[in-house]
DRENTILUM-237337 format. One record per residue (C-alpha): residue in one letter; x negated, y, z. Coordinates in pm, whole numbers, padded with zeros to 5 digits, always signed. Layout:
AXYZ...
REM end
This chain:
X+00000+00000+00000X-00090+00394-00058X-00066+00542+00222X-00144+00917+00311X-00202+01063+00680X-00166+01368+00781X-00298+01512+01079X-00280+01846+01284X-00626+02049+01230X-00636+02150+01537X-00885+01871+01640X-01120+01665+01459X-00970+01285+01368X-01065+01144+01586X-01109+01457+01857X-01485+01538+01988X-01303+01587+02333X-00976+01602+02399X-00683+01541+02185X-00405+01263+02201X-00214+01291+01814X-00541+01331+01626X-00651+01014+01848X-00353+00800+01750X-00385+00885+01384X-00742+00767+01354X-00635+00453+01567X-00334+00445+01347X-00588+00490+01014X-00896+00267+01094X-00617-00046+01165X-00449+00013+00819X-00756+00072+00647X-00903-00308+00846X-00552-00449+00719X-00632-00373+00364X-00443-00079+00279X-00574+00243+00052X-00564+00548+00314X-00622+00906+00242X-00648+01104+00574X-00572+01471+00528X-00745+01627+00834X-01058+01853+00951X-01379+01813+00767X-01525+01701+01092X-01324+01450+01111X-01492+01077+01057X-01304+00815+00895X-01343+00467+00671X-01068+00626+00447X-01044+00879+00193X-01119+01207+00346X-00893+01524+00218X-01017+01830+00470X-00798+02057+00543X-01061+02293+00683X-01440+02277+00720X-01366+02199+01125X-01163+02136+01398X-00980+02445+01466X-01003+02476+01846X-01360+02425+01887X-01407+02601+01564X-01513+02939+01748X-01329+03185+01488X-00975+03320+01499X-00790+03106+01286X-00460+03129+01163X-00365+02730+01231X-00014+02787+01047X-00146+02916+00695X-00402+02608+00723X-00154+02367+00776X+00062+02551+00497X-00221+02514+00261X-00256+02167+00363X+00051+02066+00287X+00073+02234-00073X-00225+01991-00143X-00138+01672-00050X+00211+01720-00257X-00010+01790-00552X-00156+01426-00511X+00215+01305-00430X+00165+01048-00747X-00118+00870-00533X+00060+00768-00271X+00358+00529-00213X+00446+00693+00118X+00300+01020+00339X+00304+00959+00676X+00286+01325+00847X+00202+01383+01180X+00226+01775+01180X+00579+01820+01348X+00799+02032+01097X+00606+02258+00909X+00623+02010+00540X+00997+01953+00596X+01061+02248+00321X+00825+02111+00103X+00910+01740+00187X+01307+01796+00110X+01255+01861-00227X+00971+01565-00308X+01128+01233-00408X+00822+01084-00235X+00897+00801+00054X+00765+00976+00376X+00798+00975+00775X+00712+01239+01028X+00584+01091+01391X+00693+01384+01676X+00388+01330+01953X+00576+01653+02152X+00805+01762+02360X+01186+01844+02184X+01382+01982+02461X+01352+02369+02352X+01634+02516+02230X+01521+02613+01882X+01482+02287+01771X+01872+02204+01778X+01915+02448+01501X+01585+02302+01301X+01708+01965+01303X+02063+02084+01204X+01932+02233+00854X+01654+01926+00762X+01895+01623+00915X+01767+01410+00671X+01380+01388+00754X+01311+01049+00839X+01164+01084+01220X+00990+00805+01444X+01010+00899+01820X+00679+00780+02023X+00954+00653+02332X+01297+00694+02306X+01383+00854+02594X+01182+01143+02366X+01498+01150+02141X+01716+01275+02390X+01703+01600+02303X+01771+01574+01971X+02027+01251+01946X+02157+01313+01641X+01865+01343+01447X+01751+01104+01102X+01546+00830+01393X+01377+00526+01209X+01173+00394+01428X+01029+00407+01819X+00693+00312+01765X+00484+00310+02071X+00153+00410+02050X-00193+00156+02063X-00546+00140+02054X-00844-00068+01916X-00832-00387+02154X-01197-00358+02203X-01179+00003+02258X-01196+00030+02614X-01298-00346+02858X-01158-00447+03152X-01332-00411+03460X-01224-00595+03771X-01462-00421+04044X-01405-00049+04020X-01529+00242+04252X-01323+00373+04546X-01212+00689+04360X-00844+00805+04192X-00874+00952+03869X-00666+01243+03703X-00747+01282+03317X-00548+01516+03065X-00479+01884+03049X-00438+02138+03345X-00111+02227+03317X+00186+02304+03529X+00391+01989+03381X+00054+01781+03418X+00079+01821+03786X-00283+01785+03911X-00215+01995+04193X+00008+01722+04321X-00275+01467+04248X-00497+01636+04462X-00244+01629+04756X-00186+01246+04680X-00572+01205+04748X-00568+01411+04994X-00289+01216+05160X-00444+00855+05142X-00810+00950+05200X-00966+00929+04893X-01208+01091+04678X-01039+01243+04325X-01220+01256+04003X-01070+01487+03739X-01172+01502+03381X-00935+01783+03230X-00955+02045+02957X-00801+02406+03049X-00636+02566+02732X-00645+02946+02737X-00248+03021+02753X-00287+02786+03107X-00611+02972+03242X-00402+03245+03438X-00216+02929+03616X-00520+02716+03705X-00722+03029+03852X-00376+03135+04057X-00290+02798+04179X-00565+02506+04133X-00903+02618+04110X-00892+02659+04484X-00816+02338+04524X-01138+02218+04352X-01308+02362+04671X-01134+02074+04902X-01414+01807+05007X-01234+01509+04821X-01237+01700+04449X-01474+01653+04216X-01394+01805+03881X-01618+01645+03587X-01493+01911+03310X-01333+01772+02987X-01480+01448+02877X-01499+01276+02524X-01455+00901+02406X-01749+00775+02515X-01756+00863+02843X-01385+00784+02888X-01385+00413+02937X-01599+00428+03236X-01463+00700+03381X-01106+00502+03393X-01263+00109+03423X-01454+00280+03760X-01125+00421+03892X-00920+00224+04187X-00605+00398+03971X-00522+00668+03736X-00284+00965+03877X-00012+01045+03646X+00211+01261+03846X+00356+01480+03561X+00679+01656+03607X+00818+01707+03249X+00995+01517+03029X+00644+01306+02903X+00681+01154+02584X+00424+00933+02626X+00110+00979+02799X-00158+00822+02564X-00406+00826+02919X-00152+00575+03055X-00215+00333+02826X-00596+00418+02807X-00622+00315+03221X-00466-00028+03131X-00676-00117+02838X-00974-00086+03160X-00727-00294+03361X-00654+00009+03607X-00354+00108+03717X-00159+00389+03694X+00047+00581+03943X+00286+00767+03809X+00617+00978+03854X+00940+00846+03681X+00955+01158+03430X+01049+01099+03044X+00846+00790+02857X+00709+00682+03212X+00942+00398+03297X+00906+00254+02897X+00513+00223+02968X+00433+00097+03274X+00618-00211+03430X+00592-00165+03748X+00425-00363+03964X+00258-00531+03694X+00018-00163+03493X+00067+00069+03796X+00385+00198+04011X+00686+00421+03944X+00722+00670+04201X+00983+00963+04268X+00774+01211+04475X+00421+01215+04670X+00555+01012+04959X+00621+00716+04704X+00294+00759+04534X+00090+00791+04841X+00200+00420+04938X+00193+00291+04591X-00213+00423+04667X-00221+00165+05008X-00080-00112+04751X-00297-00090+04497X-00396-00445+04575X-00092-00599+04494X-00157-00480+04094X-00416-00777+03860X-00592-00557+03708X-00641-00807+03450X-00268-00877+03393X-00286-00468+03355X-00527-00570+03088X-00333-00870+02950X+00003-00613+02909X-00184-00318+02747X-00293-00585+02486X+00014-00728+02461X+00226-00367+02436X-00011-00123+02329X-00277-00248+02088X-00348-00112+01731X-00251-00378+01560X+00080-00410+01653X+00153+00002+01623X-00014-00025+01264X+00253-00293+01218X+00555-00127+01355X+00468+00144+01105X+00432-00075+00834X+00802-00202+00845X+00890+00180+00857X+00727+00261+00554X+00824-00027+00331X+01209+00017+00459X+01190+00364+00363X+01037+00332-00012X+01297+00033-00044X+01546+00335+00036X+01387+00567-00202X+01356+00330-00500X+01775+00209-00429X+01856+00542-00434X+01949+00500-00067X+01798+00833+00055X+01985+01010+00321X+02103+01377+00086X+01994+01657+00254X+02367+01832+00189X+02523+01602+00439X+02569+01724+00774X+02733+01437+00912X+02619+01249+01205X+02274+01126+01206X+02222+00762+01105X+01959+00517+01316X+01858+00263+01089X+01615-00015+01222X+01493+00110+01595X+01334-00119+01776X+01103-00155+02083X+00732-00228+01975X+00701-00442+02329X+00980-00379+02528X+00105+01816+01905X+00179+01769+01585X+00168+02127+01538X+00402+02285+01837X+00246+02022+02072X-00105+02074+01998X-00050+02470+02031X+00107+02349+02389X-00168+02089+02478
REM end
């Protein structure tokens, strides 16, 4: 199959540091490309990849140093991989909405992946007008704000098997890795430390639009005798910094719609304590990868009974749930379902403003460009 990926240019595919989408879509690439498949990857000319390469800008654009203008990139972007629309069977974008004007009026099979958050109120309107993209959701409890939209698929995401290795004999430390944010919540892991008397390791990135809230309200906190923070760490220095870890913190208090990290902690075989926001209850089984909790209370004892949790069934269910291979396979069934539709003549029209069909969901084991400008 021809198939075309397109990724945000906001990081490098796969990211230097952090990133989650532009992580998935090289996972997501490199699997199809080891399956056999022809892949073009339209990204950042940093980017490193064993498909075709298409850059849609010399570098990564937040580590690029100059003020860019990420829209008109993206824009730009998208005008050239509809001039190679004949080489491709289907386009797989990962860029949120900004192609769905361009896509509409393309006879081209294609599917958009949303990594973010939908639950603002100007995306009601959005998915009014362009009902008939064809959308996969990342959990489903993601599609809740948007019911009615043109859903294909949930396809959870995965990574390499032999990405990350399970280590049974980790260090007495809890680990917080991700984004400083309010909806991230690392204030509260520092008071779930705090609160079972251990040390806290936090690798985390702080964007600019969330300086003003870490300085106010958790950079004193870094000060407290159990904090260490390590700064924002890249893929090679991820796996130990999980596999080490007694358990990863995941206290976020938004509507998560999936928490890549999550995943990441399991493929070491540690587990993950977490709050039961959005996507949280579809990744982790509880008592099996980690421990659902509803406040600090909760996750402070889920801390005292973190030897109850195999960290090597923790392995076992990441590579039973969350591996590559099976996310490069959920996709697959997308894409040949929807260029079956396009060569019937089974398209949904993009006059009809009719409820929203959901053809073919299933489970896969039971920043596109608005996210990444919020990461």
């Amino acid at each position: 199959m021809r198939i075309a990926q397109v990724s945000p240019l906001y990081e490098s595919v796969p990211p230097k540091l952090y990133g989650g989408t532009e992580r998935v879509v090289s996972y997501l690439t490199e699997e199809l490309v080891r399956q056999g498949h022809q892949v073009t990857l339209f990204a950042s000319g940093d980017s490193t990849t064993s498909a075709e390469l298409i850059p849609g800008c010399p570098s990564a654009l937040r580590l690029d140093g100059r003020n860019c203008d990420g829209i008109a990139r993206h824009l730009v972007m998208v005008e050239d991989v509809y001039r190679r629309v004949a080489d491709f069977d289907v386009i797989h974008f990962h860029i949120d909405f900004v192609h769905y004007p361009v896509s509409r009026r393309h006879g081209r099979a294609h599917l958009t992946t949303l990594h973010g958050r939908l639950d603002m109120e100007d995306l009601a309107p959005l998915y009014e007008e362009y009902c008939e993209m064809p959308l996969a959701s990342i959990s489903y409890s993601q599609r809740k704000a948007i019911p009615r939209a043109n859903w294909q698929a949930t396809v959870y995401h995965g990574l390499p098997i032999d990405l990350h290795r399970l280590n049974e004999q980790p260090e007495g430390y809890l680990a917080f890795l991700g984004r400083v944010s309010r909806e991230k919540r690392l204030d509260r892991a520092i008071e779930i430390a705090r609160r079972a008397g251990m040390e806290i390791r936090i690798a985390a990135k702080i964007d600019q639009e969330d300086k003003e809230y870490f300085e106010a309200e958790v950079e004193p906190l870094f000060k407290l005798p159990h904090v260490k923070y390590l700064g924002e760490i890249g893929e090679s220095e991820k796996g130990r910094f999980l596999g080490n870890a007694a358990a990863l913190l995941f206290p976020v208090d938004w509507p998560e719609p999936f928490g890549l990290v999550q995943i990441e902690a399991m493929a070491c075989g540690t587990p993950v304590i977490a709050m039961k926001r959005g996507s949280v209850p579809e990744v982790i089984d509880d008592g099996v990868s980690g421990f659902l909790c509803d406040d600090v209370d909760q996750a402070v004892e889920a801390v005292g009974r973190l030897k109850e949790i195999s960290r090597r069934k923790c392995r076992e269910t990441f590579e039973r749930r969350f591996s590559a291979g099976r996310m490069a396979s959920d996709y697959l069934q997308v894409y040949q379902r929807l260029m079956r539709q396009k060569r019937d003549g089974h398209g949904r029209d993009h006059s009809s403003r009719g409820p929203a069909l959901h053809p073919g969901d299933f489970a896969a084991g039971g920043r596109a460009l608005a996210g990444a400008q919020a990461r």
